[in-house]
Each structure stands twice: as structure tokens, then as C-alpha cells.
PyMOL CGO cylinders between C-alpha atoms (Angstrom):
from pymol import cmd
from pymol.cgo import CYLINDER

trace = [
    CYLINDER, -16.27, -4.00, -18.43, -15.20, -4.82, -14.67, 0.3, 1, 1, 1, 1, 1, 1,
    CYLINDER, -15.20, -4.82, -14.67, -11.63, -7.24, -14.80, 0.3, 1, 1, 1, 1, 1, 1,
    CYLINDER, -11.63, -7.24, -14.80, -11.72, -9.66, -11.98, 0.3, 1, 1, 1, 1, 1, 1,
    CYLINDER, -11.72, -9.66, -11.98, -9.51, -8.21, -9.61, 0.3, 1, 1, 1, 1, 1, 1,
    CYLINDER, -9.51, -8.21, -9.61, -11.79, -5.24, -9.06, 0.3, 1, 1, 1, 1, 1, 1,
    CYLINDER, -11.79, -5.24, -9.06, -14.20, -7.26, -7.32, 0.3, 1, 1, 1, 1, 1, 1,
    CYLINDER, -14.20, -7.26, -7.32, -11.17, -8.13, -4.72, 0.3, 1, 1, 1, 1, 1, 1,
    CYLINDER, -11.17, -8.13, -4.72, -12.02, -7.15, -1.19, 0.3, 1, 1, 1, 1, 1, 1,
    CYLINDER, -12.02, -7.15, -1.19, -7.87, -6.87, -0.94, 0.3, 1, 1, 1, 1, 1, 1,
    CYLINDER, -7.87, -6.87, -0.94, -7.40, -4.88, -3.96, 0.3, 1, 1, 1, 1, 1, 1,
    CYLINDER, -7.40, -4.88, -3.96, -10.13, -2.40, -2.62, 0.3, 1, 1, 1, 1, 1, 1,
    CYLINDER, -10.13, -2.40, -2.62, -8.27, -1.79, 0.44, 0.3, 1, 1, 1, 1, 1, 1,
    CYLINDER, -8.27, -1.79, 0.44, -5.14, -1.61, -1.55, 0.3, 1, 1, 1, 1, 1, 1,
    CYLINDER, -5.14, -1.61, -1.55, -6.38, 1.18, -3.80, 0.3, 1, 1, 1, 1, 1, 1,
    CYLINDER, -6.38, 1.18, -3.80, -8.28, 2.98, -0.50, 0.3, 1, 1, 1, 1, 1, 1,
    CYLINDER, -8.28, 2.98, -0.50, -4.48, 2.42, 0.80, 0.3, 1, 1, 1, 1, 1, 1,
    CYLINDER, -4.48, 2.42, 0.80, -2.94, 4.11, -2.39, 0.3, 1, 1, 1, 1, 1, 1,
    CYLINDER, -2.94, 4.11, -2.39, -5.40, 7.17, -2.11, 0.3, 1, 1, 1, 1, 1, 1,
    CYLINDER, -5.40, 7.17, -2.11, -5.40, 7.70, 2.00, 0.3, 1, 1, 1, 1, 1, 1,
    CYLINDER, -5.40, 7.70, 2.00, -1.80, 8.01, 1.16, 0.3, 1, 1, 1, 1, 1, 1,
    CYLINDER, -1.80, 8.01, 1.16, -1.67, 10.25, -1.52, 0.3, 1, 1, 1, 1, 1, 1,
    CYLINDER, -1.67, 10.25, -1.52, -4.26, 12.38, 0.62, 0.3, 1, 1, 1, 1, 1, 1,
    CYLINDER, -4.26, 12.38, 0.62, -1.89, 12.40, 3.42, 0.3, 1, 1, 1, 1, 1, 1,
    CYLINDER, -1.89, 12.40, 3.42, 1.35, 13.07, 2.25, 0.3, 1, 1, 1, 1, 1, 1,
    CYLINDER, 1.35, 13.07, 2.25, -0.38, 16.24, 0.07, 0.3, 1, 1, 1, 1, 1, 1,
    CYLINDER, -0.38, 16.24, 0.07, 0.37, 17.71, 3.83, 0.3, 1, 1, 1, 1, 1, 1,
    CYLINDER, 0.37, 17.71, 3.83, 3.97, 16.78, 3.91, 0.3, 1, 1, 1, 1, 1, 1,
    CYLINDER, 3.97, 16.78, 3.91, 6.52, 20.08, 3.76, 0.3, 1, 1, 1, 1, 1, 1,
    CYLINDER, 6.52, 20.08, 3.76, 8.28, 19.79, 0.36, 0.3, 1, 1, 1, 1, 1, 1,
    CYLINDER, 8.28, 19.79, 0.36, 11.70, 19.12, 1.80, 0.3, 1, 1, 1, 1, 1, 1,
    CYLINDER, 11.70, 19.12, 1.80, 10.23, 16.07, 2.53, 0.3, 1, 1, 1, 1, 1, 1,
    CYLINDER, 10.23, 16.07, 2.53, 10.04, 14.74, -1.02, 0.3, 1, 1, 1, 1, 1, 1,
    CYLINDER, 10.04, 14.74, -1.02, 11.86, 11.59, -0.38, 0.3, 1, 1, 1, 1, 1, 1,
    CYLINDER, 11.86, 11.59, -0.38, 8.99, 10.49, 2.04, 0.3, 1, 1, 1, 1, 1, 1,
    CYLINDER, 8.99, 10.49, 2.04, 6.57, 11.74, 0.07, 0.3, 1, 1, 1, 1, 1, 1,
    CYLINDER, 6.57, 11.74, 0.07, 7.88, 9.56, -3.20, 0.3, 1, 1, 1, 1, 1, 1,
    CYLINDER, 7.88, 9.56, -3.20, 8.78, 6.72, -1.36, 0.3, 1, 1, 1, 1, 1, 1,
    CYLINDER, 8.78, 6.72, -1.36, 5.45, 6.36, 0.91, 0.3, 1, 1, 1, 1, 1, 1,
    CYLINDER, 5.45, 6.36, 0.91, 3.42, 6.49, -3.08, 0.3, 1, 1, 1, 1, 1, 1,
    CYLINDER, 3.42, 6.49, -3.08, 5.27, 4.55, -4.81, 0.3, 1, 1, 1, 1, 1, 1,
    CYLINDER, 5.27, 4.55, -4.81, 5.08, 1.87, -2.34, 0.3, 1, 1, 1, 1, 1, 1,
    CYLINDER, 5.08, 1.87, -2.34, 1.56, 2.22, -1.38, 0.3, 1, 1, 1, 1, 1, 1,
    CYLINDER, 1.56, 2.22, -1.38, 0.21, 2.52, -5.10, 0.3, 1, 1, 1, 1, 1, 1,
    CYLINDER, 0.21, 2.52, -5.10, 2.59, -0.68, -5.60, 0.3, 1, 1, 1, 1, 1, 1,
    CYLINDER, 2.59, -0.68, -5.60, 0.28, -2.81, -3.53, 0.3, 1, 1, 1, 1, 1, 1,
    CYLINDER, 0.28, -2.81, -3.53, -2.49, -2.61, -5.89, 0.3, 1, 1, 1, 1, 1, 1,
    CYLINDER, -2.49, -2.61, -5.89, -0.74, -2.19, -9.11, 0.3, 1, 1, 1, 1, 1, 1,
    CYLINDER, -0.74, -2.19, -9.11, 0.42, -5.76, -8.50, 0.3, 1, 1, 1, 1, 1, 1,
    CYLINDER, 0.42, -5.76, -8.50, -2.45, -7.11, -7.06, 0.3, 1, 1, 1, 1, 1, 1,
    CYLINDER, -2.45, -7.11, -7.06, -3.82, -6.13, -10.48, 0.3, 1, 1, 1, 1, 1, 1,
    CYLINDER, -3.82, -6.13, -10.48, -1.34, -7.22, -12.55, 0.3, 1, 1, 1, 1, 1, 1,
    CYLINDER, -1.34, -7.22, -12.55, -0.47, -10.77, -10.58, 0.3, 1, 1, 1, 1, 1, 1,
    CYLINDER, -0.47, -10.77, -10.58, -4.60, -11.34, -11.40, 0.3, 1, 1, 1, 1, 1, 1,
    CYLINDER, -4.60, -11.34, -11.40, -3.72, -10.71, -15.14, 0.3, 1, 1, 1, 1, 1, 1,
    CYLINDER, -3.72, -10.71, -15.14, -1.07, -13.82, -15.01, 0.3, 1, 1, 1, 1, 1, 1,
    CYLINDER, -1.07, -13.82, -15.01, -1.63, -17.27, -16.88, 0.3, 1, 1, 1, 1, 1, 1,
    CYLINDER, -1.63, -17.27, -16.88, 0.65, -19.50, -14.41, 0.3, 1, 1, 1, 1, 1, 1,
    CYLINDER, 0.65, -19.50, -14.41, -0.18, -19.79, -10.44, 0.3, 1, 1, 1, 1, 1, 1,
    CYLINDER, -0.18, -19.79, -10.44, 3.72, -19.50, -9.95, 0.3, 1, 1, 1, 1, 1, 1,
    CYLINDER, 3.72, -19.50, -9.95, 3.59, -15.95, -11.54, 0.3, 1, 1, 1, 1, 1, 1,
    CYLINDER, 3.59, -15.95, -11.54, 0.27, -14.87, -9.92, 0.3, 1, 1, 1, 1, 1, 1,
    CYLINDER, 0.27, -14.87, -9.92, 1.50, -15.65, -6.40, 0.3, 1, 1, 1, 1, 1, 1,
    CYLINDER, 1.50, -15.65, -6.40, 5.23, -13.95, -6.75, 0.3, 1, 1, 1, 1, 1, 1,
    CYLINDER, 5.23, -13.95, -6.75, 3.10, -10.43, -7.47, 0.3, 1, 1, 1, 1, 1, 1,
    CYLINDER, 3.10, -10.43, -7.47, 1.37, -11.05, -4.60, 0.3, 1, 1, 1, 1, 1, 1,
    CYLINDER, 1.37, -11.05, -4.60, 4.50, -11.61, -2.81, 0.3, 1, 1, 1, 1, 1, 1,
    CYLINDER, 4.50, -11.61, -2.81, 6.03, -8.49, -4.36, 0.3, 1, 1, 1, 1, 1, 1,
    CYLINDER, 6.03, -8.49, -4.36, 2.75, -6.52, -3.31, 0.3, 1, 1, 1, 1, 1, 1,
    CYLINDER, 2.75, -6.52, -3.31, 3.10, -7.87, 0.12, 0.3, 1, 1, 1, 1, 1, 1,
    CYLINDER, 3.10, -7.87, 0.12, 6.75, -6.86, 0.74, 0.3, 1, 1, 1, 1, 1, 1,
    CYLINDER, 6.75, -6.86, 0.74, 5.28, -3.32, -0.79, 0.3, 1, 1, 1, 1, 1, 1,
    CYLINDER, 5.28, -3.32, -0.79, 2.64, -3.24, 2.27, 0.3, 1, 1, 1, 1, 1, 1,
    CYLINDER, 2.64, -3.24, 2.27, 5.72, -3.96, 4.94, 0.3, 1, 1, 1, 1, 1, 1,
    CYLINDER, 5.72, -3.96, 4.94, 7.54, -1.57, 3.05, 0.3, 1, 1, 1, 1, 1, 1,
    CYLINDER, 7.54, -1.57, 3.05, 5.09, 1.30, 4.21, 0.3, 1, 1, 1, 1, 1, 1,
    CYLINDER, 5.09, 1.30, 4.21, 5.57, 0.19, 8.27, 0.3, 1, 1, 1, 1, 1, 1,
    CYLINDER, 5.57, 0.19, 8.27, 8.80, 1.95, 8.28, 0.3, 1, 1, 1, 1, 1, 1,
    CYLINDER, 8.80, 1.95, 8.28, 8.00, 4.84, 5.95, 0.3, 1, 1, 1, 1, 1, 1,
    CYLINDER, 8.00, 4.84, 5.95, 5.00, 5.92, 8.14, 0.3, 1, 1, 1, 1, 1, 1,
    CYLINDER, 5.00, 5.92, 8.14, 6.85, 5.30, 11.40, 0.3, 1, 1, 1, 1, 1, 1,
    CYLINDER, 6.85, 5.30, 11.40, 9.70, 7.58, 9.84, 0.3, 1, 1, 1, 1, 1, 1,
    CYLINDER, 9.70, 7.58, 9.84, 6.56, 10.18, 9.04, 0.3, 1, 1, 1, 1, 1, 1,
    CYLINDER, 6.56, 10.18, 9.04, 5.31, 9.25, 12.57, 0.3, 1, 1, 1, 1, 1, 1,
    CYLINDER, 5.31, 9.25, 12.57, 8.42, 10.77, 14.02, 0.3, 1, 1, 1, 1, 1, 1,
    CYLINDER, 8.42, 10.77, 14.02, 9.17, 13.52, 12.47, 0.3, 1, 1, 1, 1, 1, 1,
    CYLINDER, 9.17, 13.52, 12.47, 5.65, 14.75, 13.20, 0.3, 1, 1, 1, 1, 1, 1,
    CYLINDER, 5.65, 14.75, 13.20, 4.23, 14.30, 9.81, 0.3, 1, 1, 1, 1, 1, 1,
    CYLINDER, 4.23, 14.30, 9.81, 1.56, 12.32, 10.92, 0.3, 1, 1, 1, 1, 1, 1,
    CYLINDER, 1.56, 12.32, 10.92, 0.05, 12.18, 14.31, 0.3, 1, 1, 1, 1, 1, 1,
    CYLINDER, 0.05, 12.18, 14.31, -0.44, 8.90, 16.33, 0.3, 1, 1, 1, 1, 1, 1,
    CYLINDER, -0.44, 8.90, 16.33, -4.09, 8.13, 15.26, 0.3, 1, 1, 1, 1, 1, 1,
    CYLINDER, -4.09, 8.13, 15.26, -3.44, 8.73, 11.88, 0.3, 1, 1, 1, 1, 1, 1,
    CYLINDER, -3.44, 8.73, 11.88, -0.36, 6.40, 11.93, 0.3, 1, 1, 1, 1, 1, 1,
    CYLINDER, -0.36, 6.40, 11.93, -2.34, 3.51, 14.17, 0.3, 1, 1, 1, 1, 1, 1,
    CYLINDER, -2.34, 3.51, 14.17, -4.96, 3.76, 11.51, 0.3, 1, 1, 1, 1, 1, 1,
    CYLINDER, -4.96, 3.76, 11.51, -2.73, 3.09, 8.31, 0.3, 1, 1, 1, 1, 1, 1,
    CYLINDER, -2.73, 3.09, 8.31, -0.58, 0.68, 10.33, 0.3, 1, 1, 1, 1, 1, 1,
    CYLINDER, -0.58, 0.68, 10.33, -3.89, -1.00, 11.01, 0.3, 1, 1, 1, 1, 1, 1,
    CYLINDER, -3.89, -1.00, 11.01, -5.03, -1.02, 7.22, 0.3, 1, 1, 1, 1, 1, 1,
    CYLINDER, -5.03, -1.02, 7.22, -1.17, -2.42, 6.12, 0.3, 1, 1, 1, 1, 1, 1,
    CYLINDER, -1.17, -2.42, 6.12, -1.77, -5.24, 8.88, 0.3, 1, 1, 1, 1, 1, 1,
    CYLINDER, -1.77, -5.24, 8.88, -4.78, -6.11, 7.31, 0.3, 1, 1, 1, 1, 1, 1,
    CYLINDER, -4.78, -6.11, 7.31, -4.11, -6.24, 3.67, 0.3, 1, 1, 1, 1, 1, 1,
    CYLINDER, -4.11, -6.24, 3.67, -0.67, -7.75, 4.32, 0.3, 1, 1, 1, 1, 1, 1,
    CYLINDER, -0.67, -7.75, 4.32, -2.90, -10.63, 6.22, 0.3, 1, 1, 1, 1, 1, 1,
    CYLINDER, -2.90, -10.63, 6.22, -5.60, -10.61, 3.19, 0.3, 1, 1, 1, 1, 1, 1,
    CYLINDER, -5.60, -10.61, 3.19, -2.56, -11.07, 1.36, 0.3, 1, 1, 1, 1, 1, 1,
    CYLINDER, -2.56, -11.07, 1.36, -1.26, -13.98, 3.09, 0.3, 1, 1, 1, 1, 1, 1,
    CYLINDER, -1.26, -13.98, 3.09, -4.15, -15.96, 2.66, 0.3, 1, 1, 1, 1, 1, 1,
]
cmd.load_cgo(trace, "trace")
């Protein structure tokens, strides 16, 4: 059985989002939990409640996941910039998952 949301093009990129992170923070030195935490939890949050807005009866409660996922997306801008900085991630690497936040954050807009 496929539930709806899978066949999002948003919640696609939010889960390719999720994993690209998990893949590159695996890299991260250890003292760097925090970042490490911080940059999954937000980044899986994206889908999770593009998922679980889908799974809502009302159009009031679908949209305020998708505004919760949304502030999850902008959430990342800051936590890879801090990453960027500190030399965790190089420059294409960042422009490449600031490009993929700008475009689900969009996707999510609309």
C-alpha cells in the first residue's frame, strides 16, 4: 500500500533532504554532536510532517504541519552555515543543500 503523500514531489525531496543529511554529518568529528543532532532532527522534521500534515482531516491542521515543516527547512540555513564555517562542509556541498532547502521551502509555499 503507497499513502498519498509518498507520491509528493516535496516529500521526496524532503526525505532525499533527511538522508543527504544523515550521510553528511556521519563525517562530522564527535565533539560536534550538537550539530550533528540538531542538523537531523530538523532535516528528518521536514518530511515527518509533510507526512503527518497529509494524514489530517481539517485543511486548518494540514496547512499548520506544513508550516511547522517549513520553519524546519529555514531551520537548517543556519545549521549548515554554522557547519559551513567551521569547515564541516565545504562550499559546494553547502550551496547544494542550501539550494535543495530553497526549493522545498518554495514547494512548500505553494
Amino acid at each position: 500500500m503507497t499513502f498519498m503523500f509518498e507520491n509528493l514531489q516535496v516529500y521526496q525531496k524532503a526525505v532525499d533532504l533527511a538522508d543527504s543529511t544523515a550521510t553528511i554529518t556521519e563525517q562530522f568529528p564527535r565533539s560536534y554532536f550538537y550539530l550533528i543532532d540538531q542538523l537531523n532532527r530538523a532535516s528528518l522534521s521536514v518530511a515527518t510532517n509533510i507526512a503527518e500534515g497529509n494524514g489530517r482531516f481539517t485543511k486548518a491542521d494540514r496547512k499548520n504541519f506544513f508550516i511547522i515543516a517549513r520553519g524546519s527547512t529555514q531551520e537548517c540555513v543556519p545549521l549548515f552555515e554554522l557547519a559551513r564555517r567551521r569547515g564541516l562542509v565545504d562550499e559546494q556541498t553547502h550551496q547544494r543543500m542550501r539550494t535543495d532547502l530553497e526549493e522545498i521551502a518554495r514547494m512548500l509555499s505553494g
